[in-house]
C-alpha positions as CSV (number, residue, x, y, z in Angstrom):
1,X,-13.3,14.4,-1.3
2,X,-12.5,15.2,1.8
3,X,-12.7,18.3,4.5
4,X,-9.3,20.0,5.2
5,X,-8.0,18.6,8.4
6,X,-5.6,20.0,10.2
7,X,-2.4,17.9,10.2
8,X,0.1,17.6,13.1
9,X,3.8,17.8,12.2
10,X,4.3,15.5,15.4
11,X,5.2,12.2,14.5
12,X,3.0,9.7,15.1
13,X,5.4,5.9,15.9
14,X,2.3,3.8,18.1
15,X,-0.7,4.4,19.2
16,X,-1.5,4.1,22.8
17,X,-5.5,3.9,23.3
18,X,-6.0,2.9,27.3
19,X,-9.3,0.7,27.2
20,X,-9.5,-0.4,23.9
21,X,-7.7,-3.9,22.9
22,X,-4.4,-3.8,21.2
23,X,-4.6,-7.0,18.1
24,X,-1.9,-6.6,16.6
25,X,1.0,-4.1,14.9
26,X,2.0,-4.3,11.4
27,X,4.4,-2.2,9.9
28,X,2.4,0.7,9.5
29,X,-0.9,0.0,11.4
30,X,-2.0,-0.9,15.0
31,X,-5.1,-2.2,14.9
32,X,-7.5,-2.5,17.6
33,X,-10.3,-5.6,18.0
34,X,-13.7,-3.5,18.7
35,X,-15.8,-6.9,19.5
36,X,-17.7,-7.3,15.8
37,X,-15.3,-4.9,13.9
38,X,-11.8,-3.3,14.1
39,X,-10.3,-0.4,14.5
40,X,-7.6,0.5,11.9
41,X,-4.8,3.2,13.2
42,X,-2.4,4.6,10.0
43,X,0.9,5.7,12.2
44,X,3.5,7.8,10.8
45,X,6.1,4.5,10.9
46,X,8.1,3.9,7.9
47,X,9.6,0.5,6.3
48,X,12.5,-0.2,3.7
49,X,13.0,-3.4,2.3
50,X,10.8,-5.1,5.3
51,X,12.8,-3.4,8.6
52,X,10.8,-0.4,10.1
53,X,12.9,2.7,10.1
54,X,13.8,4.4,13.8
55,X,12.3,8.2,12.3
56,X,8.7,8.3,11.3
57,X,7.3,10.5,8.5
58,X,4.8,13.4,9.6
59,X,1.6,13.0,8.5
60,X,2.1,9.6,6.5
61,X,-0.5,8.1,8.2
62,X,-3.0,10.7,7.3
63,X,-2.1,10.2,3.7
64,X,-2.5,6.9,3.8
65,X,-5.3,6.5,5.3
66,X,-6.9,9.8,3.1
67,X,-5.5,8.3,-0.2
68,X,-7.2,5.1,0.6
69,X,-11.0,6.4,1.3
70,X,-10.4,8.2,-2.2
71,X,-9.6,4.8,-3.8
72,X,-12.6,3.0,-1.9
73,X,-14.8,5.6,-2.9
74,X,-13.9,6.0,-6.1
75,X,-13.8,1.4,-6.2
76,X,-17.4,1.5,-4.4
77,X,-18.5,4.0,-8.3
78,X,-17.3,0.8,-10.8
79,X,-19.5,-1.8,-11.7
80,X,-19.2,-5.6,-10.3
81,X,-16.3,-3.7,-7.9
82,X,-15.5,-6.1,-5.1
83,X,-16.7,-5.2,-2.1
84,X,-14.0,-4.1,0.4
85,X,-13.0,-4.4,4.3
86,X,-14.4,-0.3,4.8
87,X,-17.5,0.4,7.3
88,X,-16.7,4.2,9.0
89,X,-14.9,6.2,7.6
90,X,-16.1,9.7,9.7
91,X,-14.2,9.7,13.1
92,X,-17.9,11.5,14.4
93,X,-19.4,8.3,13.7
94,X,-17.0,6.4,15.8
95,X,-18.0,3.9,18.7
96,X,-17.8,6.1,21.8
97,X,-15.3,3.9,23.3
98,X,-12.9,6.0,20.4
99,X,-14.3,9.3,21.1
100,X,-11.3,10.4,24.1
101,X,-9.0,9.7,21.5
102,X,-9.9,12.2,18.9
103,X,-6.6,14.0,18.5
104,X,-4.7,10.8,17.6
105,X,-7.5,9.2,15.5
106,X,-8.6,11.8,13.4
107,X,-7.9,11.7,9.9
108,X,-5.7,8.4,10.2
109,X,-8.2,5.8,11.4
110,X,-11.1,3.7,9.9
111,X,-13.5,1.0,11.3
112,X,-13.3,-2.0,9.4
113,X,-14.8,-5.3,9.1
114,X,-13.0,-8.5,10.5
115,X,-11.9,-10.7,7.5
116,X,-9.6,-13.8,7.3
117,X,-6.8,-12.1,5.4
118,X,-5.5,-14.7,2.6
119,X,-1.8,-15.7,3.0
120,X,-0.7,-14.1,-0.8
121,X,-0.5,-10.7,-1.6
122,X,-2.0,-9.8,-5.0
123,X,0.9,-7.5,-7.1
124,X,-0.4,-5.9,-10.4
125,X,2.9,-4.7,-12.6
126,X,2.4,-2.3,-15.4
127,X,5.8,-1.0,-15.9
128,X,9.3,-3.2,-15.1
129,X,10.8,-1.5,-11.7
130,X,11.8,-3.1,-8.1
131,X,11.8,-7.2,-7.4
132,X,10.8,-8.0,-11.4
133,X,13.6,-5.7,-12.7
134,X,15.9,-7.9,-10.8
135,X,14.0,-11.1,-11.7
136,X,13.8,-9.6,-15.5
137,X,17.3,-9.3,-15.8
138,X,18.1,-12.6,-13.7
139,X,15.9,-14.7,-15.9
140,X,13.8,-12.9,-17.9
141,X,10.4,-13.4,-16.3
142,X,8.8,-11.3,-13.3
143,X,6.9,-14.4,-11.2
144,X,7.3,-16.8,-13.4
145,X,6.1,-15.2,-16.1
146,X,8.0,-15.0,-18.9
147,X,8.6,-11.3,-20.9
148,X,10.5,-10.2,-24.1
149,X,13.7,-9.8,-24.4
150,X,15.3,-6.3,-24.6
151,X,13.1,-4.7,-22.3
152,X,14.8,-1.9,-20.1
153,X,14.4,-0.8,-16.4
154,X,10.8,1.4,-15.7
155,X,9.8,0.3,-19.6
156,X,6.2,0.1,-19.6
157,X,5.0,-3.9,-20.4
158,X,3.5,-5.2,-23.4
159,X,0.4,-6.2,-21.0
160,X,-0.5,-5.9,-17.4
161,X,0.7,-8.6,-15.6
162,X,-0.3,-10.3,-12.3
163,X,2.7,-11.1,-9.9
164,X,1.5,-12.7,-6.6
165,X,4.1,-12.7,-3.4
166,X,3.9,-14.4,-0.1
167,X,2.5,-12.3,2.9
168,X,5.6,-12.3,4.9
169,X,5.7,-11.4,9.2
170,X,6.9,-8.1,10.5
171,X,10.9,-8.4,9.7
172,X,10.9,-11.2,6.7
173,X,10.8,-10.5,3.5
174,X,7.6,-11.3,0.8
175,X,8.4,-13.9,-1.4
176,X,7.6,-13.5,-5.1
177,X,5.7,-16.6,-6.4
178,X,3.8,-18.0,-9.5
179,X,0.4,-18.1,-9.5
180,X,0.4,-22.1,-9.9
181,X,1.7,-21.5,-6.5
182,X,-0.7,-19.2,-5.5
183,X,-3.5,-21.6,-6.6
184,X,-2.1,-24.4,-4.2
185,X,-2.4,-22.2,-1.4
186,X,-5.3,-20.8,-2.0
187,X,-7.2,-22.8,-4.7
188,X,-7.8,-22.2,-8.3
189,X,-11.4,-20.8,-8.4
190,X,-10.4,-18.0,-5.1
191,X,-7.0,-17.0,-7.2
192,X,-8.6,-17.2,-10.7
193,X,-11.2,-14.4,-9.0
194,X,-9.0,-12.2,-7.3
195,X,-6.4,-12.3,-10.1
196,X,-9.1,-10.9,-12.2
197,X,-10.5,-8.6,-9.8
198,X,-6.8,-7.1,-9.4
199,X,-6.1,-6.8,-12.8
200,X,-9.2,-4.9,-13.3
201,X,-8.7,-2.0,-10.3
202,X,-5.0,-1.7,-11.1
203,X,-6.0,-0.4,-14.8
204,X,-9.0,1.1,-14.1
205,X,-6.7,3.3,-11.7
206,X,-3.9,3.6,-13.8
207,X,-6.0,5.3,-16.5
208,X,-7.4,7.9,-13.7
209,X,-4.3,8.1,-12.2
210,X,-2.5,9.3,-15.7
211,X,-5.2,11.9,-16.4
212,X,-3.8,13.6,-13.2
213,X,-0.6,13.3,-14.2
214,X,0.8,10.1,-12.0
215,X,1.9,6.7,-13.4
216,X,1.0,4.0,-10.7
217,X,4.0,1.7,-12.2
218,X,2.8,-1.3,-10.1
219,X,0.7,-2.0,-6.7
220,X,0.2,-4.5,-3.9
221,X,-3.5,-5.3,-3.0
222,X,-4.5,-7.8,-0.1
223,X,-8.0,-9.6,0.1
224,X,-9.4,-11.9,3.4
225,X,-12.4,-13.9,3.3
226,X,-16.0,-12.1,4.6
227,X,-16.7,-14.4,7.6
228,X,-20.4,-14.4,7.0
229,X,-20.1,-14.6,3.0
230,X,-17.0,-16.7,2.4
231,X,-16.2,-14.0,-0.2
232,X,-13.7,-12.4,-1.1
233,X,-13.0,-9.0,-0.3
234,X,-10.4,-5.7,-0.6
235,X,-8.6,-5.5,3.0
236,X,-5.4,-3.3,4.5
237,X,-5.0,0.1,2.4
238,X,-5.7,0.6,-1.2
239,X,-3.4,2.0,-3.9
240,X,-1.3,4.1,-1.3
241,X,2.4,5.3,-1.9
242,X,3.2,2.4,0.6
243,X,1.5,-0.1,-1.6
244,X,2.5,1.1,-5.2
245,X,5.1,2.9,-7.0
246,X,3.9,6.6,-8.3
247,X,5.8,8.2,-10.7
248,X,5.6,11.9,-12.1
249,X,4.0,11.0,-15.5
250,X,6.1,14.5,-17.1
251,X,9.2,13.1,-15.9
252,X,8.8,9.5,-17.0
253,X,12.3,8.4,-19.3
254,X,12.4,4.6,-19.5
255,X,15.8,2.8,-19.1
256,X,16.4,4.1,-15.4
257,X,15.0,4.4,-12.5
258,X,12.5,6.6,-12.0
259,X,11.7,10.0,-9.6
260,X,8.5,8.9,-7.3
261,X,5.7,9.9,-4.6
262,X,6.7,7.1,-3.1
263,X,9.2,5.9,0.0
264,X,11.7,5.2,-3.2
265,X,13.5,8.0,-1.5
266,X,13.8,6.4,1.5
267,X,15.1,3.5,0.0
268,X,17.6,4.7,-2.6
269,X,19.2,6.6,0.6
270,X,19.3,3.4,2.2
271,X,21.1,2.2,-0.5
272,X,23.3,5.3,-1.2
273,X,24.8,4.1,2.3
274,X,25.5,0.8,1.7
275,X,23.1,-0.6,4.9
276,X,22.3,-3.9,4.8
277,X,18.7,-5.2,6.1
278,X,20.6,-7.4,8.7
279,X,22.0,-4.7,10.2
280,X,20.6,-2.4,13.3
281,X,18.4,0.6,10.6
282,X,20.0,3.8,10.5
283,X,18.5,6.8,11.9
284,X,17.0,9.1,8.8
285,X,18.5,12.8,8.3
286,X,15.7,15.6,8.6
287,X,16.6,16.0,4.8
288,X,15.3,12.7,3.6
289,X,12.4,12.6,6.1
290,X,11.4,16.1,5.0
291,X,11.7,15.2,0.9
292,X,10.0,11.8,2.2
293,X,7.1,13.9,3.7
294,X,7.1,16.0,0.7
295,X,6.6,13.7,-1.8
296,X,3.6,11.6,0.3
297,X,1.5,14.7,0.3
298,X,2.2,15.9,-3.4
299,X,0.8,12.5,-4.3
300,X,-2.4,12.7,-2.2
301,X,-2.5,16.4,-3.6
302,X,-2.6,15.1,-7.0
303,X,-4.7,12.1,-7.2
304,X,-7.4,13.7,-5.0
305,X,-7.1,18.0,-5.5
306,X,-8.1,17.5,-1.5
307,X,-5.3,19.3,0.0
């Protein structure tokens, strides 16, 4: 898929590029306003439960940024696929104006098209874990969608379900909503597409992803608008351990939760620890970065046989 890079155990927290023009920095990702396109920049920064984490995780950027040109690849293969945000995605094809910065760039950057991102973010669920296990056992409906009784915690659902969230700032937290409430923000003709267009690449991926021994249990996709179409199309990062849950498909037991490629780890140390989101974020132990690491790559080694 892919040519072996070589990956730097240094951790990568922001990118500094004198001369080219800082946008904006998400949780993950600075990105860079090149004129008629952008210039996205994975970092190595890690988030739980919205709050980036002091410690970084070496080389997470790389994998999400690698995993993600698999996924568009493989997207760009599938009839009527949407098209998506990707224009370069070979650092030697680079505007020049990139070329001094080769060491931090390579392997964790793409050139992208500007898109007016839409205000929901589109969450496919094929198994019961995280936010709709709560809401499941709260009320017995993920989004507003209402689900059988009796199910347990990880159970795989009776159909793929569509779970859309608000698009929160840096330090809030995404909101689950219905789609009625989707279709008010966005219309009903925009979220009637992308729902469908969701639907589709989550199980389209799921069935690859099972063949190589991962269940994708549920994942977060975001869309903008093509300023010269008006169409939709696939922006951010694509089926990443970020944006989705991976599970190890010969470990799967439903009725608990489950072992994962994932930051998971991250997060259940958070919560072995008792730390709040209000509070100041812990620094990580080498440990959990390490397993943290570990578990990033095995799923990029898996899903791609690149590494």
């Amino acid at each position: 898929m892919m040519t072996n890079l070589p990956v730097s155990k240094e951790v990568l927290l922001e990118s500094h590029l004198p001369g080219l023009t800082l946008l904006f920095k998400g949780k993950v990702r600075d990105v860079y306003d090149l004129g008629k396109h952008l210039l996205f920049v994975a970092t190595d920064r890690i988030s739980a439960f919205d709050v980036i984490l002091p410690e970084g995780i070496p080389g997470k950027g790389y994998v999400l940024t690698q995993l993600s040109i698999f996924w568009f690849r493989w997207l760009s293969k599938i009839a009527d696929a949407p098209e998506t945000h990707v224009l370069i995605t070979d650092f030697e094809q680079f505007p020049s104006e990139c070329m001094p910065y080769r060491d931090i760039l390579l392997g964790r950057s793409l050139i992208v098209k500007k898109a007016k991102a839409l205000p929901v973010e589109c969450i496919v669920r094929g198994y019961l874990s995280g936010s709709g296990w709560k809401e499941y056992q709260q009320k017995g409906s993920v989004s507003g969608e209402v689900l059988p009784e009796g199910l347990l915690e990880s159970d795989r659902l009776p159909h793929t379900i569509f779970t859309p969230s608000t698009k929160a700032e840096v330090g809030t937290h995404d909101m689950n909503i219905s789609f009625d409430e989707m279709k008010k923000k966005i219309g009903a003709d925009l979220s009637e597409e992308i729902r469908e267009i969701s639907l589709s690449i989550y199980e389209k991926a799921a069935d690859m992803a099972l063949k190589r021994g991962i269940i994708i249990a549920d994942t977060k996709m975001e869309f903008g608008l093509d300023p010269e179409t008006n169409r939709p199309i696939l922006i951010d990062e694509l089926l990443t351990p970020d944006s989705s849950r991976f599970w190890p498909l010969a470990e799967y037991v439903p009725g608990t939760g489950q072992p994962s490629f994932d930051k998971q780890y991250v997060r259940d140390y958070l919560l072995s620890i008792h730390w709040k989101d209000h509070m100041p974020p812990p620094h990580l132990p080498a440990l959990v970065v390490n397993r943290t690491r570990d578990r990033y790559f095995e799923a990029l080694k898996r899903l791609t046989s690149s590494v």
